[in-house]
C-alpha positions in Angstrom: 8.6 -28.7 39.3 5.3 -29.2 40.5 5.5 -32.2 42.7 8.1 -30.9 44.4 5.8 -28.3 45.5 4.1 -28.9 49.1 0.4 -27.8 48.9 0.0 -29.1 52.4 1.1 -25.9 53.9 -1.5 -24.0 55.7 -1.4 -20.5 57.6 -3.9 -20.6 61.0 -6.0 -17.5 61.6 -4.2 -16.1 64.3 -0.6 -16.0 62.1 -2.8 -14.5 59.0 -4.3 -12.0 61.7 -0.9 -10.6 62.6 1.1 -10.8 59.2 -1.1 -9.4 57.0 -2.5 -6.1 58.0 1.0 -4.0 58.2 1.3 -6.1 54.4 -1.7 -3.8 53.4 -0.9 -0.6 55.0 2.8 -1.2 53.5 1.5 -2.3 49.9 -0.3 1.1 50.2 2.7 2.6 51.0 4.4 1.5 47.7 1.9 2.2 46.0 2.4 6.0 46.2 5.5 5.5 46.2 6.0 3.9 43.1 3.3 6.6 41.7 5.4 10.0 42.5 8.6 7.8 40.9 6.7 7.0 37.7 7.3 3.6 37.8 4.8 1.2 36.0 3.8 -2.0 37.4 2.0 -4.9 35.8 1.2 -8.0 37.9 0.2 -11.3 35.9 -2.6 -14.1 37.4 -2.6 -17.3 35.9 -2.9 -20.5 37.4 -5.7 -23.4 37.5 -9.3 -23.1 37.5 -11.1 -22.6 40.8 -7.8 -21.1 41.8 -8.8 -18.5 43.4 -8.0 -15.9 40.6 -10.9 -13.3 41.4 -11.1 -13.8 44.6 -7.3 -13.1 45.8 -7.2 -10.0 42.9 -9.9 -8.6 44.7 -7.8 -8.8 47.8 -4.9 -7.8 46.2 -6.4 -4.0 45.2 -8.4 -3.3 48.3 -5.8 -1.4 50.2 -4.8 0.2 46.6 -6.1 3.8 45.6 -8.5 2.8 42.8 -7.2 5.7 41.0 -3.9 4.1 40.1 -4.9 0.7 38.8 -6.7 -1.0 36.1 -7.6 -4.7 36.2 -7.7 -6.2 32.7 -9.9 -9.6 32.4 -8.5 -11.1 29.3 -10.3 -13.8 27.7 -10.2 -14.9 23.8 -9.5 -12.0 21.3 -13.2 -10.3 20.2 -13.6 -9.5 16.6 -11.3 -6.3 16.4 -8.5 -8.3 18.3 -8.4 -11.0 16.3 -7.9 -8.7 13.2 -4.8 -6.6 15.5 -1.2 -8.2 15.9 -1.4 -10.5 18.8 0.4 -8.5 21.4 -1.4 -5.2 20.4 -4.0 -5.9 23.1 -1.3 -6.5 25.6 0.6 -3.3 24.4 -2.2 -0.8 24.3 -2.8 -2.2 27.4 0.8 -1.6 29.5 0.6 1.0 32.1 2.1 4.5 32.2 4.7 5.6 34.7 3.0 5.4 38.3 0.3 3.1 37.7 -0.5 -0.3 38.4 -2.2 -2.8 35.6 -3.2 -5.9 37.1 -4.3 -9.1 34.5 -6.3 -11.9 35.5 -4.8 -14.4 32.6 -2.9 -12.6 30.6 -0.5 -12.7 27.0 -0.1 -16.5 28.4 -3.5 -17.2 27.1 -1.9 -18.1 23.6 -0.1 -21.0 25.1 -2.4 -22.2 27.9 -5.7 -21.9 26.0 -6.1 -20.6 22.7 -3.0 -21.6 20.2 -1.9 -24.3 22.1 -4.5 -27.1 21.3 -3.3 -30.0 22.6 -4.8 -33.1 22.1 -5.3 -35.3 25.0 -5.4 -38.6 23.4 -1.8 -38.1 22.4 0.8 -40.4 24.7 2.9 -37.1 24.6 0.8 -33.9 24.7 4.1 -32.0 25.6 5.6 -32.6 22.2 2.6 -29.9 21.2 4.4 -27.3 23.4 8.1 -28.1 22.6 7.3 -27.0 18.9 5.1 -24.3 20.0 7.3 -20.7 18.7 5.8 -18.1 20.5 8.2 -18.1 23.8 10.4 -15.9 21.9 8.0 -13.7 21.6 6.6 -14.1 25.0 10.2 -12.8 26.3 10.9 -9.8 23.6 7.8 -8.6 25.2 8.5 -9.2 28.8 12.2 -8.0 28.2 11.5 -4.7 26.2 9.1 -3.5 29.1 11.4 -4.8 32.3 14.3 -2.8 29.9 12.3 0.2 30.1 11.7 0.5 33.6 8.4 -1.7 34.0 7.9 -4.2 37.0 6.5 -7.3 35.5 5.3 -9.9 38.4 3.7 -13.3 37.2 2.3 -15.5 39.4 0.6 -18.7 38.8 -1.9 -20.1 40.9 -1.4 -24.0 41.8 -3.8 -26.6 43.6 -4.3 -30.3 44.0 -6.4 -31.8 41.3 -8.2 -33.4 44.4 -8.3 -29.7 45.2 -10.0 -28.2 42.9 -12.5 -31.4 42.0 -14.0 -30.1 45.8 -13.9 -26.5 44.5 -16.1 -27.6 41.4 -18.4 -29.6 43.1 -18.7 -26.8 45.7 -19.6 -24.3 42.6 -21.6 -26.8 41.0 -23.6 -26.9 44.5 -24.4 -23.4 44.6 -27.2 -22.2 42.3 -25.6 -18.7 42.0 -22.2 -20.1 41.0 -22.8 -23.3 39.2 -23.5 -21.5 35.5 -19.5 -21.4 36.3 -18.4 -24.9 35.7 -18.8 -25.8 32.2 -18.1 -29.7 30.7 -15.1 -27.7 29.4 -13.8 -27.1 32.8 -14.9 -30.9 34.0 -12.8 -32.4 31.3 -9.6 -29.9 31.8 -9.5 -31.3 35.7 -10.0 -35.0 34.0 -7.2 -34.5 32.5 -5.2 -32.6 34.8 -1.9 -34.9 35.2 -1.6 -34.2 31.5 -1.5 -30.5 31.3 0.7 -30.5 34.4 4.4 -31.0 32.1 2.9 -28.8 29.3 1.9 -25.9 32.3 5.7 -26.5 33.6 7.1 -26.1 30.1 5.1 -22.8 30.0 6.7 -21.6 32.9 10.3 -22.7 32.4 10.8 -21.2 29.5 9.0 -17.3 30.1 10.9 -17.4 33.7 13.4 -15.2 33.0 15.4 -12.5 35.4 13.4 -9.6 34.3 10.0 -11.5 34.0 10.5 -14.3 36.9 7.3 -16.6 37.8 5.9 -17.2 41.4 4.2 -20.4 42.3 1.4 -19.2 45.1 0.7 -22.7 46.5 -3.2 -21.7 46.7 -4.9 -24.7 48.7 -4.7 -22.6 51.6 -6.0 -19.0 50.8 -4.8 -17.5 53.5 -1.4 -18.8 53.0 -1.7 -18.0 49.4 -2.8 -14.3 50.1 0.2 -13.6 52.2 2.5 -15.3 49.5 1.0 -12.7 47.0 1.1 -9.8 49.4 4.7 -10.6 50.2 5.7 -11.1 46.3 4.3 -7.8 45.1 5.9 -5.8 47.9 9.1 -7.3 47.8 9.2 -6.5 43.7 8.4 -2.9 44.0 10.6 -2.6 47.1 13.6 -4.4 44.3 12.8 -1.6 42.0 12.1 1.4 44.1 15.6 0.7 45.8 17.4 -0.2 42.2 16.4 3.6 41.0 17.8 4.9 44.4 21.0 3.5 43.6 21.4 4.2 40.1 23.7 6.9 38.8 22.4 9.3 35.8 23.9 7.9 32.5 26.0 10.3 30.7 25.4 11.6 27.5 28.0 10.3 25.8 29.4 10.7 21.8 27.0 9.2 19.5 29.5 7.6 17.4 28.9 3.7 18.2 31.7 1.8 20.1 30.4 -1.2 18.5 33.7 -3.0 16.7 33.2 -2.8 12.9 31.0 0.7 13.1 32.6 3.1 14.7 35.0 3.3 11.7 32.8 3.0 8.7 32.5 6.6 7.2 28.5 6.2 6.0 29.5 3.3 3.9 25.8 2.4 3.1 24.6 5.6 2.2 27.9 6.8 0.0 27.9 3.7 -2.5 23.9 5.3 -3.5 23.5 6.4 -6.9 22.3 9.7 -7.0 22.2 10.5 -10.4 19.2 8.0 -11.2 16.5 10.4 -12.8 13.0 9.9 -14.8 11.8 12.5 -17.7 8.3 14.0 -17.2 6.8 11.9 -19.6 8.0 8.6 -18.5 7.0 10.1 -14.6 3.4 10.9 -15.9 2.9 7.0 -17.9 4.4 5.0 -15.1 2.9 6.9 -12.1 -0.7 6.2 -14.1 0.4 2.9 -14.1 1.1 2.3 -10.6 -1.1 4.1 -9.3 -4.0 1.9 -10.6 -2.3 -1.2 -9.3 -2.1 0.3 -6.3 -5.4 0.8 -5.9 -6.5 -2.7 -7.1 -3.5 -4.3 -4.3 -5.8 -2.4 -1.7 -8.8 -4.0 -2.3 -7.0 -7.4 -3.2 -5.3 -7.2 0.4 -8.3 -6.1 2.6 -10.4 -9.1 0.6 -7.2 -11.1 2.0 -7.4 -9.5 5.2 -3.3 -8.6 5.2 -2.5 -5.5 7.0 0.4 -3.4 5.6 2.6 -1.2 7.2 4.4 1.5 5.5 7.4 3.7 7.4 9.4 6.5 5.5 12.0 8.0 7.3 14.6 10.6 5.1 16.1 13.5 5.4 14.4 16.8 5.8 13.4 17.5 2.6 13.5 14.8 0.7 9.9 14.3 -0.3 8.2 12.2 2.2 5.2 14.2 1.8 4.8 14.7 -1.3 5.6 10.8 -2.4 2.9 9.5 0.4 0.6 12.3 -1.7 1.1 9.6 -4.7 1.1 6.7 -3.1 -2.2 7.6 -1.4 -4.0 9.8 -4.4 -5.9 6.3 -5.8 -6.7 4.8 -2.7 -10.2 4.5 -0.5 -9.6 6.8 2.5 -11.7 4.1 4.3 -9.1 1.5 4.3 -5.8 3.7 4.6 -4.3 6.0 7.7 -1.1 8.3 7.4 0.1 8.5 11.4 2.6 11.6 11.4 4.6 11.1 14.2 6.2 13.7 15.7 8.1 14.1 19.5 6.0 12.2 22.0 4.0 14.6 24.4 3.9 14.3 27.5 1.6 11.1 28.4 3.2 9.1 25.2 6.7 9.5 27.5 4.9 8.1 30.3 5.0 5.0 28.6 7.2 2.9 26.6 8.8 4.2 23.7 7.2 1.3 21.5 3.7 1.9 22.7 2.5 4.6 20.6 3.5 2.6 17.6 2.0 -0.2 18.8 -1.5 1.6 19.1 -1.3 2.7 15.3 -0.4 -1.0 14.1 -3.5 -1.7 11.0 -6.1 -4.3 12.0 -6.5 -7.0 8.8 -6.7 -5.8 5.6 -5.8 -1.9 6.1 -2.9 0.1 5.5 -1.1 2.5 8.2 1.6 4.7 6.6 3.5 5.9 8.8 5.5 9.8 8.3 8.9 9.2 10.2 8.2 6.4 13.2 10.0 4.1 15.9 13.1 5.0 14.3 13.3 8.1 16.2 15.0 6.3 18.8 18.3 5.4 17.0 18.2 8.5 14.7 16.6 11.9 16.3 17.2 10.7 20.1 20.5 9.1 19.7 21.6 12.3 17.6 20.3 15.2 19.9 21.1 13.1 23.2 17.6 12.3 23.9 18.2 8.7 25.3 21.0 7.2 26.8 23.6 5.4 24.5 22.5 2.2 26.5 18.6 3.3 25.6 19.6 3.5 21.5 21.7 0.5 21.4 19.4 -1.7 22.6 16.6 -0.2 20.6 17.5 -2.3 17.5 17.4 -5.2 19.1 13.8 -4.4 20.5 12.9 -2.9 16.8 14.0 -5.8 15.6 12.0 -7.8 17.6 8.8 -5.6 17.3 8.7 -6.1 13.3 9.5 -9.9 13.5 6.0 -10.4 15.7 4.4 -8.3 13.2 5.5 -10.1 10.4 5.1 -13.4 11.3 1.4 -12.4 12.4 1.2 -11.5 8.3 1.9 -7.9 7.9 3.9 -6.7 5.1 6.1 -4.3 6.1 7.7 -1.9 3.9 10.7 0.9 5.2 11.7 3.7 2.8 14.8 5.7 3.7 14.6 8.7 1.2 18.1 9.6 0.4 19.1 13.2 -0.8 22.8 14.7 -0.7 23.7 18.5 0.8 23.6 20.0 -2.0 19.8 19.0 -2.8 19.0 19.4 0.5 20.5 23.1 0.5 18.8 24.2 -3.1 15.1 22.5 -1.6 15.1 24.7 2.1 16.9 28.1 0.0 13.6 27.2 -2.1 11.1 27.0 0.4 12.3 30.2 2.2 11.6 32.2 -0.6 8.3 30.2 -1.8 5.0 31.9 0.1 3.1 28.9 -0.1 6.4 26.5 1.1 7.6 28.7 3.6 5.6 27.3 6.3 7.6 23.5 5.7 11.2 25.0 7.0 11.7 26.3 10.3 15.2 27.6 12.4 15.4 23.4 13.9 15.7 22.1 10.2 18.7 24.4 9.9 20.1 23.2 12.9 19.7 19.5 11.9 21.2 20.5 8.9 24.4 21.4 10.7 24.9 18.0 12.4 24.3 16.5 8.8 27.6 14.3 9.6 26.2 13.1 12.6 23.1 11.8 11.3 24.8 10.5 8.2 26.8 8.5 10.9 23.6 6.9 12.8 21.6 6.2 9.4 23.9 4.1 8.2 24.2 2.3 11.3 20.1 1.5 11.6 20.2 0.4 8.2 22.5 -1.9 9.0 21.4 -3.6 12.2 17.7 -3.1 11.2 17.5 -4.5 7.5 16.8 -7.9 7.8 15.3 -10.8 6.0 11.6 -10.3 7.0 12.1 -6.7 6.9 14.5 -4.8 4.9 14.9 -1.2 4.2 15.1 0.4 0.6 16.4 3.2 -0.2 15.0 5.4 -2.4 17.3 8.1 -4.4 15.2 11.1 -4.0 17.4 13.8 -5.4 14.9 13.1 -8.4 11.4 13.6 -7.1 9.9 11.9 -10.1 12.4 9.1 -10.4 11.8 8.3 -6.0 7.8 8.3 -6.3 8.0 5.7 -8.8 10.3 3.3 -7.0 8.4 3.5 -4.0 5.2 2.7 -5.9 6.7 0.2 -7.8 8.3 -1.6 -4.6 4.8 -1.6 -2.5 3.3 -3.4 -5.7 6.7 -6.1 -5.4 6.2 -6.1 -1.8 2.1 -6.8 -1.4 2.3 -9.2 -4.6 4.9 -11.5 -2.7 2.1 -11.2 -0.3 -0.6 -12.4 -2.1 
């Protein structure tokens, strides 16, 4: 790849002086543009050292409105990073609708830098990266963002190793600038022909159609200022134009047209035993039980630093609350969180759907329980018509993706589905209507999602299907016995953390 590239290519003054103001004023343009459309844009800088990274960022945001752009300098993980999920940094740091985050190196780090490791001596240094795994994830992160509207632009920087030598020694001249060049950076340009298939590996195997890469021959500045001018615009112009031409997806029956589901009556949810009960007494000795263990996993996992994750989802009604009441009642509120989630507001929906999950995700060694979560997309959303069909199909793919990177960073995750029938559900709201101190817990909506109880049944049992998988299954509790469904969830976090430790 590289030596086909011709760094030789050079823009005089007077060329630069004609091109590249109306690419300023029209960058502006887009800008705003992209701002009143709410479309989110990050742009990627990675490349060699004494690229030119700073310098041509710097250049890139001038004719910008500082009020619609961050610029992220991303360098190894600090201490509360390197307890989060790897992408969490990334994630909590994607722009909302409008705005413009721009990264000077970037989730690429991992490969280039910090995971990678290769050792130099080796006759074949690329081997390192042909085994590397996180590509995959590289792209379910790239893909679930371009999916969702976001313009992702990466482009790496490329000189001459006889290139940058003269940009180090001019560093290394200055007494301002030389603190810059470190032995590190002296030894990377030694063994610059080396990196050069591992760097092209990299880049053939994240360039995809959403997520392309850019190769901004940067010996010449000028020409590599234009190049990037002319990129950006021409990305945003792509997606501006895209929107113009799209048509509004109909709401459409929320049945799936997926062969194989469309036909399969709630099988999952109708072969559950219901009738699977616990007497008072054997409730109170086992809950006692459990609950200590539970208490003794906590500190056992935060001394391990493994961060759990906890979703129920359930009918309304079926005891989320008062089962999360037992699971948490023995634990140190310093080392748990219970994130109710509930429709997103306003700025949430600026973003992607993922994100404010994402931001909730426990660092090492804590637990997040989370009260109904990400699978509002294929149950609530999908039901009601709050996303496209397109939207809630491809959301368990991208779920699926999501709690594969967290479990292979080390999370246990754990996903209760609390199963009641009509009848139980009927006898618990009746009772809560006519309870003082319950009343508050049923409103006029859980009526009405009551009524399109055959609906839901229908996309339940299709998200436990394509979301129960190997590295994270769903169980489902039968919760028409209150006592009988506290216990089995307590018991399964205990079989779930121990398989951990």
């Amino acid at each position: 790849m590289f030596e086909k590239i011709d760094l030789t290519k050079k823009m005089d003054k007077k060329e630069y002086d004609r091109i590249f103001p109306d690419l300023e004023i029209r960058l502006g343009e887009l800008q705003r543009q992209a701002r009143d459309k709410k479309v989110p844009i990050m742009i990627v800088f990675e490349g060699w050292d004494a690229s030119g990274k700073g310098e041509l960022i710097n250049d890139l945001i001038l004719p910008l409105d500082p009020r619609g752009f961050n610029v992220y300098q991303i360098s190894k993980p600090d201490k509360e990073e390197s307890l989060r999920p790897f992408f969490w940094r990334f994630w909590t740091r994607t722009p909302a609708g409008g705005r413009i985050a721009v990264f000077e190196k970037s989730w690429y780090r991992r490969t280039l830098a910090e995971k990678l490791d290769i050792d130099l001596k080796k006759k074949d240094p690329l081997r390192s990266v042909k085994n590397f795994e996180c590509f995959d994830k590289v792209n379910y992160f790239e893909k679930q963002l371009a999916n969702e509207g976001y313009v992702i632009i990466k482009l790496f920087l490329h000189i001459s190793k006889k290139e940058q030598k003269k940009r180090f020694d001019k560093l290394e001249k200055n007494s301002l600038t030389s603190w810059i060049i470190s032995k590190e950076d002296w030894n990377l340009h030694k063994n610059y022909n080396k990196y050069v298939p591992v760097i092209e590996k990299i880049i053939e195997s994240t360039d995809t159609e959403y997520a392309p890469w850019t190769i901004i021959k940067a010996n010449d500045k000028r020409f590599a200022r234009v190049k990037i001018f002319d990129t950006v615009i021409k990305a945003i112009e792509n997606k501006l134009e895209q929107l113009d031409s799209e048509r509004t997806n109909d709401k459409q029956d929320i049945r799936s047209e997926i062969p194989g589901i469309k036909n399969m009556s709630t099988s999952i949810l109708e072969k559950v035993d219901m009738s699977r009960s616990l007497t008072a007494d054997e409730y109170k000795k086992k809950l006692k039980i459990y609950q200590d263990r539970i208490k003794e996993i906590q500190y056992e996992a935060f001394i391990k630093k493994i961060p759990i994750i906890i979703v129920y989802e359930g009918w309304d009604a079926s005891g989320k609350g008062g089962n999360i009441k037992r699971l948490t009642e023995n634990l140190d509120p310093r080392g748990y969180e219970v994130v109710p989630i509930s429709s997103p507001d306003d700025y949430e929906r600026s973003h992607h759907y993922l994100w404010r999950f994402w931001k909730e995700f426990p660092k090492a060694g804590h637990i997040t329980i989370f009260d109904r979560s990400w699978y509002g997309r294929v149950l609530v959303e999908r039901v009601e018509g709050l996303c496209s069909q397109e939207e809630w199909k491809r959301a368990y793919g991208e779920i699926n993706e999501m709690e594969e990177t967290l479990v292979d960073f080390g999370s246990v995750l754990i996903k209760f589905w609390l199963h009641i029938d009509r009848d139980v559900q009927f006898e618990r709201f009746k009772f809560r209507e006519q309870d003082v101190h319950k009343k508050w817990k049923i409103t006029d909506e859980d009526w009405r999602n009551r009524s399109k109880w055959d609906d839901y049944a229908v996309a339940i049992d299709e998200m436990l299907l394509r979301t129960s998988t190997t590295y994270a299954p769903w169980t489902i509790i039968e919760s028409n016995d209150k006592y009988y469904a506290r216990i089995k969830t307590l018991k399964t976090v205990i079989e779930e953390v121990e398989k951990a430790f």
